[in-house]
C-alpha positions in Angstrom: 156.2 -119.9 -128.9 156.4 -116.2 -128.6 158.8 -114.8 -125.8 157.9 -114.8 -121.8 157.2 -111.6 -120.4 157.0 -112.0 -116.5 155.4 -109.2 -115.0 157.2 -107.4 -112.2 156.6 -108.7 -108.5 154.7 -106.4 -106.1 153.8 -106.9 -102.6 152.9 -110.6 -101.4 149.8 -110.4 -99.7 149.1 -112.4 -96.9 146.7 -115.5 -97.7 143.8 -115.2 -94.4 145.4 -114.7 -91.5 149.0 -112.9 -91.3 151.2 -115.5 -92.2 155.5 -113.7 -92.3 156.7 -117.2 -92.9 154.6 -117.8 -95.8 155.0 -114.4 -97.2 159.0 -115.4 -97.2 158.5 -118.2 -99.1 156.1 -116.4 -101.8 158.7 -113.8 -101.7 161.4 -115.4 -102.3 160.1 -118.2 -104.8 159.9 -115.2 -107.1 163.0 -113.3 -106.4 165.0 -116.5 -107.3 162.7 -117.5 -110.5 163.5 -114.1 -112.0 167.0 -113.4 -110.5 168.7 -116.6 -109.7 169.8 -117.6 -106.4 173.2 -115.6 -106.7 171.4 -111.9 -107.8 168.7 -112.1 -105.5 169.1 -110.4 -102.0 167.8 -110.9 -98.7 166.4 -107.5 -98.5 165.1 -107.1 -102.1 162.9 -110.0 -100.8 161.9 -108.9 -97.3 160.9 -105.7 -99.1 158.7 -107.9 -101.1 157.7 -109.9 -98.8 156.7 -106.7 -96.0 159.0 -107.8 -93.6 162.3 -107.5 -91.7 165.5 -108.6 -92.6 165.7 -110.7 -89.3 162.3 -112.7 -90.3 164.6 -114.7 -92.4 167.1 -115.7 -90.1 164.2 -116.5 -87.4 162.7 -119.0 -89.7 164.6 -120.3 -92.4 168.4 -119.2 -90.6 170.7 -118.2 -94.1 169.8 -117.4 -97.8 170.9 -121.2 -98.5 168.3 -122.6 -96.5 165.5 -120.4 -97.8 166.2 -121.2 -101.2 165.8 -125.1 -100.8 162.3 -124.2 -98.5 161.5 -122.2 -101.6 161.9 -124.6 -104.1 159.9 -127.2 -101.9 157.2 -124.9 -101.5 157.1 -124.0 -105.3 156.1 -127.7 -106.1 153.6 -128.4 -103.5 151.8 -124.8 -104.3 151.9 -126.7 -108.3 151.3 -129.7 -107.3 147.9 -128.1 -105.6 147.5 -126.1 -108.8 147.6 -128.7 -111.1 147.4 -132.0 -109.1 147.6 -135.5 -111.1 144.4 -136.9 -112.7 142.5 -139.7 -110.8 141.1 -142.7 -112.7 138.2 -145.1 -111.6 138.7 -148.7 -111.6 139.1 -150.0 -115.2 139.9 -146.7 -117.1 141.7 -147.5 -120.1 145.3 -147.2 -120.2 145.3 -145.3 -123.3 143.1 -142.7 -121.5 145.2 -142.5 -118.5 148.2 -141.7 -120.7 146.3 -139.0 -122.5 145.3 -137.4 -119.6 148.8 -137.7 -117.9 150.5 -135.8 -120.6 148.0 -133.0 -120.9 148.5 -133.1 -117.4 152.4 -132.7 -117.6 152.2 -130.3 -120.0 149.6 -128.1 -118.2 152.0 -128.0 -115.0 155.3 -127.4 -116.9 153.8 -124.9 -119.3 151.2 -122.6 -117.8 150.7 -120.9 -121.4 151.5 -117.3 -122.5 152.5 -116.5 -118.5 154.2 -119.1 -116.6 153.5 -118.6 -112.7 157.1 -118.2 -111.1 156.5 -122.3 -109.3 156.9 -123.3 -112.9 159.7 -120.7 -113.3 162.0 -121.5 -110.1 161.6 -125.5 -110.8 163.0 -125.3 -114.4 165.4 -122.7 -113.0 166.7 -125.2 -110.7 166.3 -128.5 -113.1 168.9 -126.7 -115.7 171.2 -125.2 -112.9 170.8 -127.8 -110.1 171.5 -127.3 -106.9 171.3 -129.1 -103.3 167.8 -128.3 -103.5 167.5 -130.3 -106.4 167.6 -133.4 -105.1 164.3 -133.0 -102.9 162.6 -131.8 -105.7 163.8 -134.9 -108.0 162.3 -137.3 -105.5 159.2 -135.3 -103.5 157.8 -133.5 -106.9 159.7 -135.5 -110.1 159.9 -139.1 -109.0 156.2 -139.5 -107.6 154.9 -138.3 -111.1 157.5 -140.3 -113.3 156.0 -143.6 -111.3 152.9 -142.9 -112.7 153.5 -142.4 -115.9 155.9 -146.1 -115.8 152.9 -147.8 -114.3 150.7 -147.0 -117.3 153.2 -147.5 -119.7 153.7 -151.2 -118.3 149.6 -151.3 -118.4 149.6 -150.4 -121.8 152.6 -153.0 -122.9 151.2 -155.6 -121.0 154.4 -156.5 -119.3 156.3 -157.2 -123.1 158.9 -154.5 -121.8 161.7 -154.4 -119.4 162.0 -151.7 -116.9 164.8 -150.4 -117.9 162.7 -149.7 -121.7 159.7 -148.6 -120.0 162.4 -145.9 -118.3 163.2 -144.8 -121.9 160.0 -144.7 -123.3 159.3 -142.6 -120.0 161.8 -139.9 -120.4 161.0 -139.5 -124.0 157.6 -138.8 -123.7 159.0 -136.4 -120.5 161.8 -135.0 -122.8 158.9 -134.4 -125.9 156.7 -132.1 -123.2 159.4 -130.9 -121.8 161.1 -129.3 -124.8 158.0 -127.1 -125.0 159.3 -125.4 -121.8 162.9 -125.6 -121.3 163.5 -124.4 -125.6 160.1 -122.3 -125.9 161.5 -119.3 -127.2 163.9 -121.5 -129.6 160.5 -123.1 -130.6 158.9 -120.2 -131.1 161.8 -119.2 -133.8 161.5 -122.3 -135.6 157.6 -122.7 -136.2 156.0 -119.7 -137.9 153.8 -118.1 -136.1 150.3 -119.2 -137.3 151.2 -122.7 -137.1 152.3 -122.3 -133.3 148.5 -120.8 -132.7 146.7 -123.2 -134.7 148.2 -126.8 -133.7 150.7 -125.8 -130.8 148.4 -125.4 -128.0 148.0 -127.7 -124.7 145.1 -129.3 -126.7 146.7 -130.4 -129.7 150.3 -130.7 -128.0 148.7 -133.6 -125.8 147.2 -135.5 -128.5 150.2 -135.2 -131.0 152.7 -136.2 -128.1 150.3 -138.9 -127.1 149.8 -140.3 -130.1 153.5 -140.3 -131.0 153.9 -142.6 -127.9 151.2 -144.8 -128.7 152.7 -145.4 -132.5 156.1 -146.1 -131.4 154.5 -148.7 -128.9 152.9 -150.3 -131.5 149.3 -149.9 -130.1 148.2 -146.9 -132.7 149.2 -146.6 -136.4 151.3 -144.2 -137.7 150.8 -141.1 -137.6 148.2 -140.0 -140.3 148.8 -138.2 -143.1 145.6 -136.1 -144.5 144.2 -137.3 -147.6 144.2 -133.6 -148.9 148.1 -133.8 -147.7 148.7 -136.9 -149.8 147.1 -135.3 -153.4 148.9 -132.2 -153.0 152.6 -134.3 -152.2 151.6 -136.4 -154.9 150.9 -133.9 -157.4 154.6 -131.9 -156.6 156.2 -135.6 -156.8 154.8 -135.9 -160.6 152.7 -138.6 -162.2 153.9 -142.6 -161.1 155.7 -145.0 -162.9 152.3 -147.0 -162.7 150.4 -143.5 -163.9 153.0 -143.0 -167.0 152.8 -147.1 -167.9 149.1 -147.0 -167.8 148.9 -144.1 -170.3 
């Protein structure tokens, strides 16, 4: 995966009726996704946002404050972007799990040009903060229960919680990799590889299927017949090939 550009911020505009407090929040979500909450500034942000420096201190009261509202309001705005599927009663569990981590990894990648929600929330899960916290149990938690509950549906209750945790956070850890190393990623896989089998598509099935085969409920990972000729032609005739001849 190729390098993030981020295009430069310009003026929030206001969504239907004037909104300052809103604007803030847009404003500053984006100043802190690209600078950090240290290097951003109170003005650089009012300037984005089209208002006055004492806005911020009528509705959020110090910089602190703002950031944590910030962070809030970047996962509900994704959590309205990309909102978690919905099943009808007696959907299969492998399905549900399928669509959860195409799900997952549609909210945590948003291809080629992350939106800064995505940005700020990784920002604050590899540099947390007090605001981390609220987003752990408001945005993380809520969507870590769900992906538990199917993995007990699809082990049938064989597994303890605390395993149903780990498988969990490894299918968590295999999507999230994608975001948090995607430029190291990007220098490890050659390029036309990365456009032919590293998309949202394919990561979801792979990561899926990955799950499913550790679990025991899918076979291993397959291995294409044409892959199998060519390794067994650069591995040489077999003992039973050479005793036959």
């Amino acid at each position: 995966m190729a390098s993030i550009s981020v295009p430069k911020a310009g003026p929030v505009p206001s969504e239907g009726h004037d909104d300052p407090r809103g604007r803030i929040l847009s404003a500053a979500g984006q100043e802190f996704a690209e600078k950090g909450f240290e290097a951003a500034t109170i003005r650089d942000i009012c300037t984005l946002a089209t208002v006055n420096v004492a806005a911020v201190n009528y509705y959020f009261g110090d910089k602190h404050r703002l950031y944590i509202e910030s962070v809030r309001h970047a996962h509900e705005e994704r959590s309205q972007q990309v909102p978690l599927p919905e099943w009808v009663d007696g959907t299969p569990a492998v399905k549900k799990l399928r669509d959860f981590v195409g799900n997952m990894l549609q909210r945590m990648l948003g291809f080629d040009h992350p939106p800064w929600q995505v940005r700020l929330m990784l920002r604050e899960i590899l540099h947390p903060t007090d605001a981390c916290r609220e987003l752990v149990e408001d945005y993380i938690r809520p969507h870590f229960t769900v992906l538990c509950s199917i993995l007990e549906e699809l082990t049938e209750g064989e597994m303890s919680p605390p395993e149903v945790r780990r498988i969990g956070l490894s299918v968590v850890g295999q999507c999230f990799l994608y975001r948090a190393a995607g430029d190291v990623v990007g220098m490890l896989i050659p390029p036309i590889e990365i456009k032919n089998i590293h998309n949202p598509v394919d990561l979801a099935d792979y990561v899926t299927s990955f799950c499913l085969a550790a679990l025991g409920k899918h076979p291993p990972l397959p291995i294409e017949v044409s892959q199998k000729k060519s390794l067994s032609a650069a591995s040489g005739p077999s003992d039973q090939d050479i005793k036959s001849n």
